[in-house]
N, C-alpha and C positions, 0 to 999 in steps of 0.2 A: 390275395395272399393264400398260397398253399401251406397247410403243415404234413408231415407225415409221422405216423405213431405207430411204435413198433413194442409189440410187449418181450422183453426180455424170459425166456421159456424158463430157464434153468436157476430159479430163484425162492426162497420159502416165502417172500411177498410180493405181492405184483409189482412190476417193476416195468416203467416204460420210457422209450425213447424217445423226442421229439424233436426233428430237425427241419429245418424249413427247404425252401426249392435246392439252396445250394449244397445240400449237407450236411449243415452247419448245426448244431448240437444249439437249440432253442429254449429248451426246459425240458424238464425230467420229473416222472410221477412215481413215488415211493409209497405201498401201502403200509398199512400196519398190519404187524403182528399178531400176537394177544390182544384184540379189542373186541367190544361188542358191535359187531355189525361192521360192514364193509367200509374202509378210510383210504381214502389217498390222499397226500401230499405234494403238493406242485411248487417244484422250484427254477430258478431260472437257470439256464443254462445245467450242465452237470455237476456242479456245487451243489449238493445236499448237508453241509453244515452250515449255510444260511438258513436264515429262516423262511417259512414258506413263502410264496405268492398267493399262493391259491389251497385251496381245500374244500373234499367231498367226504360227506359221512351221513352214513346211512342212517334213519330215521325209523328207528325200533316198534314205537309206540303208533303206527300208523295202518291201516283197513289193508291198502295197496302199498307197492314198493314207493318209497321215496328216498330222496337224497336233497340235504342241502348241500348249497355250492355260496363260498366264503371268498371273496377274491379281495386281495391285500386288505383282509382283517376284516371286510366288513361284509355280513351275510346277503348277498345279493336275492336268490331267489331258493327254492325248494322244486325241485323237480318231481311231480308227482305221476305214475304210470296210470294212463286211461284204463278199465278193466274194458278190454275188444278180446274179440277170437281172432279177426284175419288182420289185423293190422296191429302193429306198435306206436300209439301214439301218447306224448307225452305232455301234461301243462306242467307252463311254468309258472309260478306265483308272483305276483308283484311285476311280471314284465306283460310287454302285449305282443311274447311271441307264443308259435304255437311250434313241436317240433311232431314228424310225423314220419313212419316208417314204414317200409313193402313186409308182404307176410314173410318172406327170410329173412329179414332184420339185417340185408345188407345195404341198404339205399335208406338215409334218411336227409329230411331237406327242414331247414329251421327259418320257419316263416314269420315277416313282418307285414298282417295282412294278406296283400298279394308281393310284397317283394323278398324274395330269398335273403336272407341273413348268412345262411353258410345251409353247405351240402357237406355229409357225412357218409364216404364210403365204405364198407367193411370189404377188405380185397379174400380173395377166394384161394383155399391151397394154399396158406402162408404157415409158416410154424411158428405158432406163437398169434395171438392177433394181430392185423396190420390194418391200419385205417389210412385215408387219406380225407385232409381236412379243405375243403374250396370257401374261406370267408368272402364274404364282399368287401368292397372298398368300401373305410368309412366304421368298419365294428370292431370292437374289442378283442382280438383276437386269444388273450387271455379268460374272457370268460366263455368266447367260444371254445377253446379248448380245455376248461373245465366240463362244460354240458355235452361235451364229447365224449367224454373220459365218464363222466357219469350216467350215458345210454349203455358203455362198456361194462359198465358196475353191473346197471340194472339186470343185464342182460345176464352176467356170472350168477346173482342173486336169484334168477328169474330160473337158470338152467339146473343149480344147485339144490 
């Protein structure tokens, strides 16, 4: 299953697109405002007066960047940043993947072991970020697109 994620450029909170192979409007990422520390909101489709599915919020009180990730209410894992120089690589708490990225933080691949869980593209020359998302058959495609969404935090957090 492919997704595709598009940040909305011209907005006071992040704001992102997500549409599957056929174009189809999949869910939608809303940040917050006034908070402390980076938030997004994950809802299905482009309905943002339901309540969320998903949600990422950044973890104030911690050494290295982290983000928990909350998927339909219930805190699934915490995404905590490796400290490297040439590589981005990311643990996730509670799960037995590992996520890991090239030194331009445009290639990440999200491992079980040795079997890919999902690949994470950052596409190059886009206005606005654009990713595209490659799951495997078989995984949550919502909480892979949460730990998607939350490489793109770290990395706003990381560049800021």
């Amino acid at each position: 299953m492919k997704l595709y994620i598009k940040q909305r450029v011209f907005s006071f909170a992040d704001r992102f697109a997500i549409k599957d192979e056929h174009g189809n409007d999949v869910y939608s990422a809303v940040g917050r405002i006034l908070s402390l520390g980076k938030k997004l909101d994950i809802y299905e489709g482009i309905n943002t007066n339901a309540a969320p599915v998903g949600k990422i919020e950044q973890r104030l009180m911690s050494i290295t960047t982290r983000f928990g990730i909350i998927v339909e209410g219930h805190h699934v894992t915490d995404m905590v940043r490796k400290i490297t120089f040439f590589s981005n690589d990311y643990r996730l708490e509670g799960l037995p993947w590992h996520l890991e990225g090239d030194f331009l933080a445009h290639e990440y691949s999200l491992m079980d072991g040795h079997n890919t869980v999902m690949r994470l593209s950052r596409k190059w020359f886009t206005w606005g970020d654009s990713y595209e998302l490659d799951i495997a058959d078989g995984q949550d495609p919502l909480l892979c697109l949460c730990i998607a969404l939350a490489v793109d935090c770290c990395m706003c957090v990381r560049n800021n």
